[in-house]
C-alpha positions in Angstrom: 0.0 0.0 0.0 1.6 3.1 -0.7 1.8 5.5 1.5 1.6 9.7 1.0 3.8 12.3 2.0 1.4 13.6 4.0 0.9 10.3 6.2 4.7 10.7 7.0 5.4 11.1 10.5 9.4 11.1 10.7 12.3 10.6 8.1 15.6 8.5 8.3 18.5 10.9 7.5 22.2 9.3 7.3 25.4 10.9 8.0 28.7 9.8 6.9 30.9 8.8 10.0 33.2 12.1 8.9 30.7 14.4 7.6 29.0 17.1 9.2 25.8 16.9 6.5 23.1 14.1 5.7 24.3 12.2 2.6 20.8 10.2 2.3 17.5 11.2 3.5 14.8 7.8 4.0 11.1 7.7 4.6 12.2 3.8 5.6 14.3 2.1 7.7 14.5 -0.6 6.2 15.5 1.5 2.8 18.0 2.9 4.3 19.7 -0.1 5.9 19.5 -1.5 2.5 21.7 1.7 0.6 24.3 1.7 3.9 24.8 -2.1 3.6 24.9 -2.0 -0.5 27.7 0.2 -0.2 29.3 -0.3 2.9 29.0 2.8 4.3 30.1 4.3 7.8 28.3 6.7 9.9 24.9 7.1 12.2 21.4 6.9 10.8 18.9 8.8 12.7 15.0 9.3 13.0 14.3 12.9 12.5 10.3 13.9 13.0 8.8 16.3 10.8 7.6 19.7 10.9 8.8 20.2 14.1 12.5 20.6 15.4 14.4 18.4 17.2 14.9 21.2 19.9 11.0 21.7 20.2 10.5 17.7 20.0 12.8 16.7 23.0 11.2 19.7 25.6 7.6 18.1 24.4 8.7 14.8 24.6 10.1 15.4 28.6 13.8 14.3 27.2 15.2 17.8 27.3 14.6 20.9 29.5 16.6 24.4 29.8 17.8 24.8 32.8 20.2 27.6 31.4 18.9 31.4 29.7 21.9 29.9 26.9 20.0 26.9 26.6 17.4 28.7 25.0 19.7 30.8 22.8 19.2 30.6 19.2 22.9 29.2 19.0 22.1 26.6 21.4 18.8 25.8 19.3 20.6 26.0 15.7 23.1 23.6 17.1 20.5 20.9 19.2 20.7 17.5 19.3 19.4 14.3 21.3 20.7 11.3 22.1 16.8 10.1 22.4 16.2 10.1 18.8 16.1 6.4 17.6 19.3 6.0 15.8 21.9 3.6 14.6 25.5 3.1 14.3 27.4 1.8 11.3 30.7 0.5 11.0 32.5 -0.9 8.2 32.9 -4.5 8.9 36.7 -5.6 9.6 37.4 -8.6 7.7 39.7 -11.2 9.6 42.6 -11.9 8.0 43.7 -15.3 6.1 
């Protein structure tokens, strides 16, 4: 059953373990996992929700609150992340030698 953009609650976006932007955005999991093990790829995978930012997401969701006036700084925002998103670590997979 296919599924419209507007059904879409969050988005997987992959980062390359050295780079500081997404090289793949996902509306699967499974999709993703797919592309990172096709080409081997290094780096974190992450569940971003939409049309709402992760800053805003964590205080509503109870995982994050200022404590700090910098906390609430539009630096601080800009620059936001949580460990509570659902997200995933690849590494390349050492191959033993012969």
């Amino acid at each position: 059953m296919a599924t419209g953009t507007n059904d879409l609650k969050q988005v997987w976006v992959f980062n390359g373990a050295r780079n500081h932007f997404p090289s793949a955005i996902f509306t699967e999991r499974r999709l993703a996992e797919a592309w990172i093990q096709k080409n081997q790829l290094e780096g974190t995978l992450t569940a971003y929700p939409l049309n709402i930012s992760i800053y805003d997401w964590a205080i509503g969701k109870g995982y994050f609150t200022p404590k700090k006036e910098e906390q609430a700084s539009p630096n601080f925002i800009a620059n936001f992340s949580s460990a509570s998103q659902e997200h995933y670590h690849f590494e390349k997979e050492e191959k033993a030698p012969s």
